[in-house]
TORVEXBA-472397 format. One record per residue (C-alpha): residue in three letters; chain; x, y, z. Coordinates in steps of 0.05 Angstrom, whole numbers, padded with zeros to 5 digits, always signed. Example, Ala and Ser with C-alpha at 12.3 -4.5 7.8 and 13.67 -1.06 7.14 Angstrom:
! residues 2
Ala, A, +00246, -00090, +00156 $
Ser, A, +00273, -00021, +00143 $
This chain:
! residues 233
Unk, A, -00054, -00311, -00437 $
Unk, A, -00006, -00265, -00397 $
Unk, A, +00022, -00304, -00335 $
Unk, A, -00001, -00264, -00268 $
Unk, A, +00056, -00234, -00238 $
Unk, A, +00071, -00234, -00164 $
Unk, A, +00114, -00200, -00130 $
Unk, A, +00131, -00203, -00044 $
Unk, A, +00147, -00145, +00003 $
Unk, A, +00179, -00169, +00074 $
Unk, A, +00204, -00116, +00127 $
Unk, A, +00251, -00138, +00167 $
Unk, A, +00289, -00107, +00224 $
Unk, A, +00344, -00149, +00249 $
Unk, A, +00317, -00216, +00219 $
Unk, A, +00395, -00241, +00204 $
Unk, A, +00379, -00311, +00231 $
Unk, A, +00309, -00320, +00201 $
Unk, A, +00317, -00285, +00130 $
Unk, A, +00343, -00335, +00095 $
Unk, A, +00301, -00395, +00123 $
Unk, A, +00232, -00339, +00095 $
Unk, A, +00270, -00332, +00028 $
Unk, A, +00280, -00410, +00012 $
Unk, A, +00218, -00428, +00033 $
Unk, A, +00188, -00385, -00017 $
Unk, A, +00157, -00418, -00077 $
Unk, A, +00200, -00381, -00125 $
Unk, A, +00166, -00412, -00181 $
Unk, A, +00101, -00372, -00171 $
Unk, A, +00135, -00302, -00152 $
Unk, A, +00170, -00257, -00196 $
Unk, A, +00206, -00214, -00146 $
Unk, A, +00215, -00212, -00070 $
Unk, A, +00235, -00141, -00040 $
Unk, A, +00262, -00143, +00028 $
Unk, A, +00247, -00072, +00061 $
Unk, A, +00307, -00065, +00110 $
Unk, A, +00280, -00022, +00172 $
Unk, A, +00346, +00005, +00187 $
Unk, A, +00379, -00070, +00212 $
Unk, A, +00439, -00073, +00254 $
Unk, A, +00461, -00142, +00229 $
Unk, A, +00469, -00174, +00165 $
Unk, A, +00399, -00180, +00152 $
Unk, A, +00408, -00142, +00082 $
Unk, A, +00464, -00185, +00059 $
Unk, A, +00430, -00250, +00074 $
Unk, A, +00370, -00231, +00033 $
Unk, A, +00415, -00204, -00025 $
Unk, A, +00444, -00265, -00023 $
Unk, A, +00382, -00316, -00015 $
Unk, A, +00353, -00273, -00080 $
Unk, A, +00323, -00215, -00065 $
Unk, A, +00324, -00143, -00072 $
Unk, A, +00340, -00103, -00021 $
Unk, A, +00320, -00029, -00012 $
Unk, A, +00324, +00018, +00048 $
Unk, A, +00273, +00030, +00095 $
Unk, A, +00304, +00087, +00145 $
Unk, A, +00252, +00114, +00186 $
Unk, A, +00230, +00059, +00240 $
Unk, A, +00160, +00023, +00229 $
Unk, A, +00134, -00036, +00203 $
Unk, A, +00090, +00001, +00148 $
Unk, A, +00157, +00056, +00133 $
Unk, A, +00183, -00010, +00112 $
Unk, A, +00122, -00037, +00072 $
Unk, A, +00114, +00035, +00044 $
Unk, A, +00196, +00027, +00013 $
Unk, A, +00168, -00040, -00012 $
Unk, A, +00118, -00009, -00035 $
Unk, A, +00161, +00043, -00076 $
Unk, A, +00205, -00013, -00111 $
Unk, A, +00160, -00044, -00137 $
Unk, A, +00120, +00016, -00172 $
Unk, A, +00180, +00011, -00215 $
Unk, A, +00143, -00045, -00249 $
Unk, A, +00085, -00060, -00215 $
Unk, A, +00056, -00139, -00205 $
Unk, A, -00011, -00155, -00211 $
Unk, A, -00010, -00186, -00147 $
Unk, A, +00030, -00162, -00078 $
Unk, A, +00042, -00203, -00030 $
Unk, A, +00063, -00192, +00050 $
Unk, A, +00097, -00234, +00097 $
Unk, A, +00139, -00222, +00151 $
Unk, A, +00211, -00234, +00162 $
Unk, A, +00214, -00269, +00224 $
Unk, A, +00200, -00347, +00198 $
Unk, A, +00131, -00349, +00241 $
Unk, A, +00087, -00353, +00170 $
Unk, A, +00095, -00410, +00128 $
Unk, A, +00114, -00375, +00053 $
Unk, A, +00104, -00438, +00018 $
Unk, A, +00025, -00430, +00023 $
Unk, A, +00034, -00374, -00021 $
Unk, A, -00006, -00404, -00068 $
Unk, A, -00061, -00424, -00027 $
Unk, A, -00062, -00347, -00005 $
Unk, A, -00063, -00316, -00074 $
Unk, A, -00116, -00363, -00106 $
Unk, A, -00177, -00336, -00087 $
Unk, A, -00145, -00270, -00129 $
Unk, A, -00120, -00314, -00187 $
Unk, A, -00190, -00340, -00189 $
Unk, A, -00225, -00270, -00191 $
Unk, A, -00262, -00294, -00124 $
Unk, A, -00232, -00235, -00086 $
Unk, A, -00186, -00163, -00088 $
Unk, A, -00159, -00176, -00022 $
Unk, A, -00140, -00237, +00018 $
Unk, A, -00121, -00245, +00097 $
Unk, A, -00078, -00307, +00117 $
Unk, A, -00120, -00323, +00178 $
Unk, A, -00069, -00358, +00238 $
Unk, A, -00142, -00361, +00280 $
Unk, A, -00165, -00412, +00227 $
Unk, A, -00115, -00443, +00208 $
Unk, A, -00066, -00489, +00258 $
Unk, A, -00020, -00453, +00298 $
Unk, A, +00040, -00475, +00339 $
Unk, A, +00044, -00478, +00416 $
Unk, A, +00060, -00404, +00436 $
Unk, A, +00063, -00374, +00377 $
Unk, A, +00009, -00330, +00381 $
Unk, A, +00012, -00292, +00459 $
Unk, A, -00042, -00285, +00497 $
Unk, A, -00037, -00210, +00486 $
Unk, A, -00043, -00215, +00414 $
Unk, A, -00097, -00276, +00412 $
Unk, A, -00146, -00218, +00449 $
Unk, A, -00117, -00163, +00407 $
Unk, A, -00145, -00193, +00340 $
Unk, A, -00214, -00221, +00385 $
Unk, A, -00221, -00136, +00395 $
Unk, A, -00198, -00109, +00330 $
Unk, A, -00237, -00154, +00290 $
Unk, A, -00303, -00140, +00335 $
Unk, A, -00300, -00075, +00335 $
Unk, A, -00288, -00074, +00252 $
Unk, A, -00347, -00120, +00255 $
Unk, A, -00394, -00069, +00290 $
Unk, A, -00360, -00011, +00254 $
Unk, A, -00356, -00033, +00177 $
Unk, A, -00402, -00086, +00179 $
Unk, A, -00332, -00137, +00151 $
Unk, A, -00326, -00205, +00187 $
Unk, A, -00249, -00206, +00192 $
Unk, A, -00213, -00269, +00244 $
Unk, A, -00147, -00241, +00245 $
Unk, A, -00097, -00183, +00228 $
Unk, A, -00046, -00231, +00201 $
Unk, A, +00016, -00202, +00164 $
Unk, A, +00008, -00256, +00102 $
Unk, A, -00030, -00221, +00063 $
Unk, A, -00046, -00220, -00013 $
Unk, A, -00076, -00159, -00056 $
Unk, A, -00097, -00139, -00125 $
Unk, A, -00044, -00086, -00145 $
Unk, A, -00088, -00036, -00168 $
Unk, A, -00135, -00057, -00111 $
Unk, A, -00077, -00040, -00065 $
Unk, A, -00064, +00024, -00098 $
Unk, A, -00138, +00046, -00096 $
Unk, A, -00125, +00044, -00007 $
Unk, A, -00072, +00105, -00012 $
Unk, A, -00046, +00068, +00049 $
Unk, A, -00003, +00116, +00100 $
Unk, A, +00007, +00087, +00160 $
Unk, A, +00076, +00080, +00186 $
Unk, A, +00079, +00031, +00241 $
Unk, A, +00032, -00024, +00278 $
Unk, A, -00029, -00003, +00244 $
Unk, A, -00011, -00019, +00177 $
Unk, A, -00059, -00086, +00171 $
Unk, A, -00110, -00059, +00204 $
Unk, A, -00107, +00014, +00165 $
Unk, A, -00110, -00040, +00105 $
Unk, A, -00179, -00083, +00128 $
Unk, A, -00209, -00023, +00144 $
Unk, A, -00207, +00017, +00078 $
Unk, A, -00216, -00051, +00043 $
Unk, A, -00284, -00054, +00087 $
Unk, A, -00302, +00025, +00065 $
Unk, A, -00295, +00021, -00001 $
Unk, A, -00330, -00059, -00004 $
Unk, A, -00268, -00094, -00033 $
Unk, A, -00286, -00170, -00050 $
Unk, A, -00239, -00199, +00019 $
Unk, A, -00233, -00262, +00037 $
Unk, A, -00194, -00308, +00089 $
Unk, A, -00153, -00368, +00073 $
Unk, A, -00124, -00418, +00134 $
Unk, A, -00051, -00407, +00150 $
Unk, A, +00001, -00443, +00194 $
Unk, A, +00038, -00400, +00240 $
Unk, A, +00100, -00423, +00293 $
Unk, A, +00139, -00386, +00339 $
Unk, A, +00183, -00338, +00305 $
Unk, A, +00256, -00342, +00305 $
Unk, A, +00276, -00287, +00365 $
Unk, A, +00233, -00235, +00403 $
Unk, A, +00175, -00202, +00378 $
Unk, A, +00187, -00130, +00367 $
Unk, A, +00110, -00124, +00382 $
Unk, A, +00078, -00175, +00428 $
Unk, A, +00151, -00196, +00455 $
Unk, A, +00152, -00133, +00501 $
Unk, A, +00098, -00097, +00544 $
Unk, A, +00112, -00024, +00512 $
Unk, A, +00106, -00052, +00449 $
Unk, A, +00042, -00091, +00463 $
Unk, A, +00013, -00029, +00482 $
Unk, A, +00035, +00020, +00431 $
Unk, A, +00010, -00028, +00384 $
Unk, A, -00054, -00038, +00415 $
Unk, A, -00075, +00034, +00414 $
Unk, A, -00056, +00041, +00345 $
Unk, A, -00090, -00010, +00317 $
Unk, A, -00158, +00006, +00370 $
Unk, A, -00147, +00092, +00332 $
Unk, A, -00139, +00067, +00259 $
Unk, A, -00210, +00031, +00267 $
Unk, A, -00239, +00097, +00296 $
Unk, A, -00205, +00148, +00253 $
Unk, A, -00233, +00115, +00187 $
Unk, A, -00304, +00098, +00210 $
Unk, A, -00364, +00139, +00204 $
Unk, A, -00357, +00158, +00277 $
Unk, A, -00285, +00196, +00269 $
Unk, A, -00312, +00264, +00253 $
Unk, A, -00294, +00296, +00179 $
C-alpha cells in the first residue's frame, strides 16, 4: 500500500526569527515537502527556510491567501494527497501534525481545523479581539450553514482533491474562513482536533494592530455572507 503523502504550505512575511524554530519542529518523518510561500519578506526569511529544508517560492502580491494560493501552485507540480497549513510565526505547535492529519489518514474526515479554543492555549496568545472574532464567525456559520465550527485556526489539514474541489480565491484575511464555508456548502466530512497555541514570535500582522483587526474582521464577517444563501446570485 502506497504511503500517504503530505505536503505543508506556510506564508510567511517577515518570519526571519521564527522560520526556522516552525521548520525543525516539523515532524519531517510524516511530510514529504514543506513550501514556504514568501509574501514579499524584507528579511532573510527565505534563506532561513531554504536552509532549515524547504522550498521556497514567491508570493508578491501582499495577503495571507496570495501566499497560500503560490503554495498552492508549487505543489500542483506534484500534488500530495494531503495539504497541510500552518503559519510561520511559531504560535502553532507543528509537531501535532500528526494528530491533525489522522482523522484524514483514517477516512473519518476531508477536512480538519486545528481548534486553539479546545485545545490549551498560552497566556496571551490569543487577544481578546480575536477570542470574540472566532465566538462571531463561527455563530454566524452556525446559523448560516448549519456547520458547528470552534475556531478559524491557521493549522489546518485537507484532502487534496477535497481542497481542489473549494476553487479557493481569496487573497487575504478571509482565506480560513472562505475555506469552512465552502467546506460547509458542499457538506465536506470536517472535523476539529485540540491544538496548543503560544504567543507568536513578534507582532501580529492581524490582531497585533487595530487597522488590521478591523480589516480582518470585516473580511472574514463578508466571506460568510457572500457564500450563503442570503448573498444574492
Amino acid at each position: 500500500m502506497a504511503r500517504t503523502t503530505v505536503d505543508v504550505v506556510i506564508p510567511a512575511l517577515n518570519e526571519e526569527s521564527s522560520i526556522g524554530q516552525v521548520l525543525a519542529d516539523i515532524p519531517w518523518d510524516l511530510v514529504r515537502r514543506v513550501v514556504v510561500a514568501d509574501n514579499g519578506s524584507t528579511d532573510a526569511t527565505a534563506s532561513v527556510a531554504r536552509e532549515a529544508g524547504a522550498i521556497v517560492v514567491a508570493a508578491p502580491r501582499r495577503g495571507y491567501g496570495s501566499a497560500c494560493l503560490a503554495g498552492l501552485d508549487e505543489l500542483r507540480l506534484d500534488p500530495p494527497d494531503i495539504c497541510v497549513f500552518l503559519d510561520g510565526d511559531y504560535s502553532d505547535h507543528p509537531e501535532q501534525l500528526s494528530e491533525v492529519i489522522a482523522p484524514i489518514v483514517e477516512g473519518r474526515a476531508e477536512l480538519v481545523i486545528g481548534s486553539r479554543t479546545l485545545g490549551e492555549h498560552e497566556a496571551g496568545a490569543l487577544l481578546p479581539q480575536a477570542v470574540f472574532g472566532n465566538w462571531l464567525a463561527c455563530a454566524l456559520i452556525r446559523a448560516l450553514y448549519g456547520a458547528t465550527f470552534t475556531d478559524l485556526g491557521p493549522f489546518r489539514a485537507i484532502r487534496w482533491e477535497a481542497l481542489e474541489q473549494l476553487r479557493m480565491e481569496d487573497t487575504n484575511f478571509g482565506w480560513t474562513v472562505e475555506m469552512q464555508v465552502k467546506a460547509a456548502r458542499q457538506r465536506m466530512r470536517s472535523v476539529e482536533v485540540p491544538v496548543r497555541y503560544r504567543k507568536r514570535v513578534g507582532v501580529s500582522k492581524v490582531t497585533g494592530t487595530l487597522k488590521g483587526t478591523v480589516m480582518a474582521g470585516y473580511k472574514i464577517l463578508w466571506t460568510i455572507y457572500r457564500y450563503s444563501d442570503l448573498y444574492p446570485e
